[in-house]
C-alpha positions in Angstrom: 178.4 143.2 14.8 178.6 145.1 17.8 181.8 146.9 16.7 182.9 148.4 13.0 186.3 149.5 11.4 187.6 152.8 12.1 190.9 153.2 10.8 189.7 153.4 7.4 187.9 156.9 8.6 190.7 158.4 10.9 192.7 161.4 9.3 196.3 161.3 9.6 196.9 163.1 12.7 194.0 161.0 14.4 196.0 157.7 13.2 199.4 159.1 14.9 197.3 159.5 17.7 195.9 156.4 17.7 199.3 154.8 17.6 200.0 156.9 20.2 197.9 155.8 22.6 198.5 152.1 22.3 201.7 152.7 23.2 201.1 154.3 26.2 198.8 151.5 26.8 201.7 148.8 26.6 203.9 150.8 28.2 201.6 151.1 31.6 200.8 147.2 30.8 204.2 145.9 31.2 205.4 148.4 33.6 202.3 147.6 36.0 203.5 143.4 35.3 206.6 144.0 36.7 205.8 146.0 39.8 203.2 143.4 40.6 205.8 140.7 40.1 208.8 141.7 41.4 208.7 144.2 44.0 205.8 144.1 47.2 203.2 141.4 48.5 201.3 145.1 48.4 202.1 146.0 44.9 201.0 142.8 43.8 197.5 143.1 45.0 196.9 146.6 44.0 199.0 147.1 41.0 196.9 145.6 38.1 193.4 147.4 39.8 195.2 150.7 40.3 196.8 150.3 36.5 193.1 149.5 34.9 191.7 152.7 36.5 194.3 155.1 35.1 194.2 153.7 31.9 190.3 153.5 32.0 190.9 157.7 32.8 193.4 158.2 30.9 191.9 157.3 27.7 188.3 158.0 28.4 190.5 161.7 28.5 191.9 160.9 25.0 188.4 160.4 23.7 187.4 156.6 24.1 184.2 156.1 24.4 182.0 153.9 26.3 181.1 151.7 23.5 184.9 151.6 22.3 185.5 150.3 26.1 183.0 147.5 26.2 181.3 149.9 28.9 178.1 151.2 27.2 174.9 149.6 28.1 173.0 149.1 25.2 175.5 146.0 25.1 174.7 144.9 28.4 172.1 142.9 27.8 174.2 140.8 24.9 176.4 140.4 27.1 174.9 138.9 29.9 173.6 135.8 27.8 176.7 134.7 26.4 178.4 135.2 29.6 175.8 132.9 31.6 176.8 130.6 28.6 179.9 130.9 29.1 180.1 130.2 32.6 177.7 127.0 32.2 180.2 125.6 29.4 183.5 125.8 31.9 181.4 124.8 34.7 180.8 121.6 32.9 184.1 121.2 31.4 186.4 121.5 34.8 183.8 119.3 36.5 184.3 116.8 34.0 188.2 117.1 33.8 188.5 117.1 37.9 186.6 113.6 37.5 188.5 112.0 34.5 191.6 109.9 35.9 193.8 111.3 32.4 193.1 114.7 33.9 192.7 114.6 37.4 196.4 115.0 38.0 196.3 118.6 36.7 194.3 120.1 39.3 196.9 119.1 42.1 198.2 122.5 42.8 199.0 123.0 46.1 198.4 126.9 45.4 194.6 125.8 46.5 195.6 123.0 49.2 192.3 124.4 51.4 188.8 124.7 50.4 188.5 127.8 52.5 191.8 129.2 50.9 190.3 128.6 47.2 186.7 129.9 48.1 188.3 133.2 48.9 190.3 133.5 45.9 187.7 132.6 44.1 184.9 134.8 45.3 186.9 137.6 45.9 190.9 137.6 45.1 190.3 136.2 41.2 187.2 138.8 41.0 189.1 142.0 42.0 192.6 141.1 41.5 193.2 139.5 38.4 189.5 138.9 36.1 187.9 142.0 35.9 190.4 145.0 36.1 192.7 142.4 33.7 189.7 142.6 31.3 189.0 146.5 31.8 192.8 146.5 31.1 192.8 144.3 27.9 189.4 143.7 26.4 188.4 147.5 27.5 191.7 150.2 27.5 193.7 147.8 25.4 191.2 147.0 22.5 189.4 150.1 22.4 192.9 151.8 21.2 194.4 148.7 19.3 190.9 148.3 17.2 191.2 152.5 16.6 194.7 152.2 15.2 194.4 148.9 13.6 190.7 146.9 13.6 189.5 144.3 14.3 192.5 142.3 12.7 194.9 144.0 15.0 193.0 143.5 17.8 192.7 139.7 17.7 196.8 139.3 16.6 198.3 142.0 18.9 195.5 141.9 21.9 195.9 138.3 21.9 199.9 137.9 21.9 200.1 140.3 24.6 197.9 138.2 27.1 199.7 135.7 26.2 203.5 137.7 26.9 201.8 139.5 30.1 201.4 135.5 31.7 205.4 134.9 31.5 206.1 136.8 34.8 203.3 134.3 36.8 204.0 131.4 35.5 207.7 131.3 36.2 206.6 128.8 39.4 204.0 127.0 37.2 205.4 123.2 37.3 207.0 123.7 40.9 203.8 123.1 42.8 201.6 121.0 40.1 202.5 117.5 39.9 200.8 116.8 36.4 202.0 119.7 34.7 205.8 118.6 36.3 204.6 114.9 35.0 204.0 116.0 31.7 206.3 118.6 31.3 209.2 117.4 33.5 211.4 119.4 36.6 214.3 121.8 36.1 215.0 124.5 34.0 213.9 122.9 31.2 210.1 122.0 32.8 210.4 125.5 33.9 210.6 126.9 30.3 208.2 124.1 28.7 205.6 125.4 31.4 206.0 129.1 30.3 205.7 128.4 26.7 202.4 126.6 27.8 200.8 128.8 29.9 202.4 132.1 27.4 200.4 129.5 24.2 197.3 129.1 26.5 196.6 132.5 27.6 197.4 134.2 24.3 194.6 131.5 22.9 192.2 132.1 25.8 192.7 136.1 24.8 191.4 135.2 21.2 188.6 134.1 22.9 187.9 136.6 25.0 188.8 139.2 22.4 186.2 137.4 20.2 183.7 137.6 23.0 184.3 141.6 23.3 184.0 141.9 19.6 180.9 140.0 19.5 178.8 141.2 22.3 180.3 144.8 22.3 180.2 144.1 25.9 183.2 143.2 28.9 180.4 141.1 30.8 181.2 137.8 28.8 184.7 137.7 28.7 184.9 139.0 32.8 182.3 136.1 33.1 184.2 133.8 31.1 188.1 134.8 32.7 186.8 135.0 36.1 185.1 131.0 35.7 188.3 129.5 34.2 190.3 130.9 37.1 187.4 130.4 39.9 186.5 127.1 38.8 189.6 126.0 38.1 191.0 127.1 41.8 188.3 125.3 43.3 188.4 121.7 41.7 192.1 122.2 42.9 191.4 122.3 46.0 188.6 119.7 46.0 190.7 117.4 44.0 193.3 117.6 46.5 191.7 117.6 49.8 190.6 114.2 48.6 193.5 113.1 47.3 195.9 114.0 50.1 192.6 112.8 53.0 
């Protein structure tokens, strides 16, 4: 493995400060959450960038290192198979769903209603917005202090639940512009709270998987690979699916 326990070898003090910094590190995660949710258009473009580079310098200042990050480059290499592997598995998968009739519905999102509108997001907005300074943020910043203060163990449980808690804010509007998730899950306030608990479920289970892929490779290339084809892929079978639906 890529990555080994620590906590067993960290003196008191160094544990404290440990503890410390994940904190600080949830603290600056939920903080940054809310201003990209509920305050500018501008906020919510540059907030979650801006938030992964201070943290990325704030604890590389605390004593992170490039390893503990995901960052270092003996791991690059790793990395960049399983993340080709990754990509080619959802490739296939959302191909396969945007065909099947049981799952075609899910992809009408009028989010993507243009084919121009979802090749930028997902060339450029899902990139730099949301896949890789989300993954600096969580699989770098976020695990690098969670697996000092407490493993690997902690890392998948806590890294996990708090993907899955940082997707409530953005997926308060889930079921209002897809008709088969309002299908499935219903309208109202009541859809409206099924769809949070799914997408708050979904997210914390895809951030086991990408937690798994950080631990594995030692690298943030396969889980920036994988987050950024789920969302890319996905935005663009939307859009597909619906310019021949609605044509």
């Amino acid at each position: 493995m890529p990555e080994y326990d620590r906590t067993a070898t960290l003196q008191p003090r160094h544990r404290v400060h440990a503890y410390i910094d994940v904190a600080v590190v949830i603290v600056v995660l939920a903080g940054t959450n809310l201003i990209a949710h509920f305050t500018t258009a501008w906020a919510s473009i540059v907030a979650v960038p801006v938030a992964a580079g201070v943290l990325l310098t704030l604890m590389r200042r605390r004593g992170l290192g490039w390893s503990e990050l995901g960052l270092a480059p003996r791991h690059w290499r790793r990395g960049l198979r399983y993340a080709l592997g990754a990509v080619a598995l959802v490739l296939t998968v959302v191909a396969i769903s945007a065909i099947l009739p049981v799952t075609r519905p899910f992809f009408l999102a009028d989010h993507y209603a243009t084919i121009s509108g979802a090749l930028i997001a997902s060339m450029i907005v899902i990139p730099l917005q949301t896949a890789i300074p989300e993954e600096l943020a969580f699989r770098g910043v976020l695990h690098g202090t969670l697996h000092r203060a407490y493993g690997a163990r902690g890392v998948f449980a806590a890294g996990s639940m708090l993907f899955g808690l940082w997707h409530i804010a953005s997926s308060l509007g889930l079921t209002a512009g897809n008709r088969g998730l309002t299908g499935f899950l219903g309208g109202g306030v009541t859809g409206q709270i099924a769809g949070i608990l799914l997408a708050v479920t979904a997210t914390a289970a895809a951030g086991a998987v990408f937690t798994w892929l950080r631990h594995h490779t030692g690298s943030l290339l396969a889980p920036i690979a994988l987050h950024w084809s789920v969302n890319g892929a996905g935005a663009l079978a939307a859009a597909l699916v619906w310019h021949a639906t609605v044509t």
